[in-house]
N, C-alpha and C positions, 0 to 999 in steps of 0.2 A: 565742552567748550573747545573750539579750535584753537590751535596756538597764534592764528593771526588775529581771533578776538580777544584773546587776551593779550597778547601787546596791547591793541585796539585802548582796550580798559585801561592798562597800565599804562598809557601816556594821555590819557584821559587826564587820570587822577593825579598827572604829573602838573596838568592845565589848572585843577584845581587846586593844587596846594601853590602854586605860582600865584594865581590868583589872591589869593589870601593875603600876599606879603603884601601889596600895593599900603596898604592900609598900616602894614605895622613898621613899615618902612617908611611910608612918611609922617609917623610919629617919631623916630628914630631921629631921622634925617633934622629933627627940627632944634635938636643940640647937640646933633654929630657929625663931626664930618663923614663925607661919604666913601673916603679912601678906607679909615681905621674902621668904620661901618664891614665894608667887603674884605677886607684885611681879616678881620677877628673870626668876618663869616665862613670865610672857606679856610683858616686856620682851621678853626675845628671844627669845621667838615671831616678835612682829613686824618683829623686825629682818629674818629669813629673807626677809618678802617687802618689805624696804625698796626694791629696783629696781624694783616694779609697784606706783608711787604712784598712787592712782586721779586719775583727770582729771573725773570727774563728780560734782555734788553729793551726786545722789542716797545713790551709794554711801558717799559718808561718813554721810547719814542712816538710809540703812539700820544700816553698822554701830555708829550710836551705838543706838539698839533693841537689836540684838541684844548689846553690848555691857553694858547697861545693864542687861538681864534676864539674864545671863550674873555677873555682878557679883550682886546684886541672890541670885542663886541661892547662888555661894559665899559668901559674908559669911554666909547665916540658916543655911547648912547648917556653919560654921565656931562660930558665936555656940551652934547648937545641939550640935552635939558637946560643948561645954563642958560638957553638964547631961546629957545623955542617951548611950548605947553606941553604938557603929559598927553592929551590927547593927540595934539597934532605928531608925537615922537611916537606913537604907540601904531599910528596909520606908518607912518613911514617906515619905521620896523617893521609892519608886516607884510611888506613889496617881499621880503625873504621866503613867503609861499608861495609868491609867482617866480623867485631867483632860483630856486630849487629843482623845479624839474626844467626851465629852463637852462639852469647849470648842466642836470645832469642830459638832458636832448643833446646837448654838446658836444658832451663827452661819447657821445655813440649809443645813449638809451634808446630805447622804445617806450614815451608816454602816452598812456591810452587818453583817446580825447576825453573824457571823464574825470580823467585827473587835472590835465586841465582846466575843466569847466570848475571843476570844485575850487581850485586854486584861486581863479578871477573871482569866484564866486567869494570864497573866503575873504580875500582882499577888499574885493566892495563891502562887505557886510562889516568886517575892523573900521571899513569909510565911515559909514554909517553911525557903530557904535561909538567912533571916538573923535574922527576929526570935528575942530571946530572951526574951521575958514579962516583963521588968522593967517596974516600975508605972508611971504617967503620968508627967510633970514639965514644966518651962518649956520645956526645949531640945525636948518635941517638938510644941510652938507652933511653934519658927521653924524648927523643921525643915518641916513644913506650909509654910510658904512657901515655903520650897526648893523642894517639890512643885508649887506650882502656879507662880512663877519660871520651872522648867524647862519645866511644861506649853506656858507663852506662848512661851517663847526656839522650843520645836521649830515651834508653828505661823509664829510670825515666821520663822525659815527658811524653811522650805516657800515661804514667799511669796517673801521677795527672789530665794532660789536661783534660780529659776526667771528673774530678771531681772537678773541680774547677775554676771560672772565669780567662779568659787568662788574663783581666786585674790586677787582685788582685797576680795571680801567680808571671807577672812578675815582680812586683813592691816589692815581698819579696822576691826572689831569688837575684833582684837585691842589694838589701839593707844588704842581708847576703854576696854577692858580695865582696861587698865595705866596709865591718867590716873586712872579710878575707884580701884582698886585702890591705887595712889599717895597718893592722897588721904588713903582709910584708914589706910595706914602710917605717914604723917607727923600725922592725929589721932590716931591711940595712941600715937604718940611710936616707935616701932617703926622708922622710917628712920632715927634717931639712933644705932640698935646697928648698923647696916650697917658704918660704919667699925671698929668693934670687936669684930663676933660671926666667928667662921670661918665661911666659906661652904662648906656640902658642894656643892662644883661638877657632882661625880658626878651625884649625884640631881638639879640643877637642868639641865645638859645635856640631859639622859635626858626631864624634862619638858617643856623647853622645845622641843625641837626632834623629838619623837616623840608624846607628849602633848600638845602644846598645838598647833604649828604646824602637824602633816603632820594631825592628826586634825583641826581646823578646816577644814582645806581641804577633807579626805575627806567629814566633816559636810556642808559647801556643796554638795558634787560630787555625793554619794551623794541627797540630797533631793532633787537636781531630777527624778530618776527615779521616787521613793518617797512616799508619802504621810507628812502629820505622822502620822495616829493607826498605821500601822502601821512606822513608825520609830520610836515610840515604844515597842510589842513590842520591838523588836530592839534599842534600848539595855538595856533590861531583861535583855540576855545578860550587862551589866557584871558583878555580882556573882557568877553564876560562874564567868567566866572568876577572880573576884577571889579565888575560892574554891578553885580549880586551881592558880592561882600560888601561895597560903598552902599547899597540900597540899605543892606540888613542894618549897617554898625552904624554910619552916616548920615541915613535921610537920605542920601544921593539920588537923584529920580531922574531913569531911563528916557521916557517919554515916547511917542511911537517910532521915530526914528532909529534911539538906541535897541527897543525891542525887536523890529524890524533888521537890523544889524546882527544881535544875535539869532535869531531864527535864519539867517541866509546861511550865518558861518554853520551853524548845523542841518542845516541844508548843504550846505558843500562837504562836509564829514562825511556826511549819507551818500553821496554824488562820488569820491572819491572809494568810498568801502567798493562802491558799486564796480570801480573803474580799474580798481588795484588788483580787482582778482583776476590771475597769471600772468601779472607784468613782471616784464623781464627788469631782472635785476643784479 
């Protein structure tokens, strides 16, 4: 196996363990709030890797970056759910495939048209699987950040990946995480129900140490092989994986639209593998 197919796989199965939470999340979310939710989750994320304290500066600046666009990401996509549906926030978050090599053309790349095509292709196919037509509003302003947040967080990887152990990376992006994160909980007043709300520990386990902590690392791992604009194709498999899980647990049903939606986005995976091999990076 090459080592570009195996990143390949490794942010695969990053898509599917992402995919998963949708579900145990908004069990979660249905007697918690969502500050002390993400709070607890990337607390002990980083506990996992509290015996690989980094010894270099650098890596704590790296992961205050990617910590901080990482943050920065959930908050506009949490502010915007308040106003707008999970599916109409889940298309708009994914303009971050087409912000990506966009971003990086900018900066002086070379994107092969392939990767492009995969990218519009990705985009439309998240259209497909999740928009529902509901009219404009506020929440998808900061959902739009979301999008572009995320766009910077994958090129920020890309870069450090390459210079910094995946395990040292993720365990200080996470822990700048969960100081930002902190922060917010304690201005909404939201770490004062800690001592008095019940904690679904179920669902926090389940994100902290498979969600947050083992995909972080995978995330670091998987880019040092993979390019940003074409890891961003392959997050793009989130929703439906997200959409498989709501079928199996839920009854949720696809219909030919959502099916059609996901066969493009893996259609553009294929499209960009094709397009990725010796782009400059």
């Amino acid at each position: 196996m090459s080592r570009h197919l195996r990143g390949v796989l490794i942010l695969t199965l990053v898509t599917l363990i992402w995919g998963s939470t949708f579900v145990v999340v908004k069990g979660a979310l249905a007697s918690f709030p969502p500050s002390l939710l993400m709070l607890l989750r990337f607390a002990l994320g980083a506990l996992i890797f509290l015996p690989l304290l980094p010894r270099s500066r650098g890596s704590w600046l790296a992961g205050f970056e990617l910590g901080f666009w990482a943050f920065l990401g959930y908050a506009s996509q949490t502010i915007g759910l308040l106003q707008t549906t999970a599916g109409r926030s889940a298309f708009i978050t994914a303009l971050s495939v087409v912000l990506v090599p966009l971003f990086a053309g900018l900066s002086g790349r070379r994107i092969r048209p392939l990767v492009w095509l995969g990218a519009l292709a990705s985009f439309c196919g998240v259209g497909l699987l999740a928009y529902d037509g509901s009219p404009p509003n506020p929440g998808d302003f900061w959902t739009l950040i979301t999008a572009v947040t995320y766009a910077l967080y994958i090129l920020a990887l890309e870069r450090y990946a390459r210079r910094h152990d995946p395990l040292v990376l993720a365990f200080t992006q996470l822990v700048w995480l969960t100081a930002l994160v902190g922060g917010w909980a304690l201005a909404s007043g939201d770490l004062a129900k800690l001592a008095t709300t019940p904690v679904p520990w179920a669902a926090v386990l389940y994100l902290a140490l498979a969600a947050t902590a083992l995909t972080t690392w995978l995330m670091a791992l998987g880019q040092q092989e993979v390019s940003a604009p074409e890891a961003a194709i392959i997050y793009s498999m989130e929703p439906v994986w997200a959409a498989l899980f709501a079928y199996a647990t839920l009854g949720e049903r696809l219909g030919l639209q959502g099916w059609s939606g996901g066969l493009l986005i893996v259609a553009a995976i294929i499209a960009a593998q094709l397009g990725d091999q010796g782009e400059g990076r």
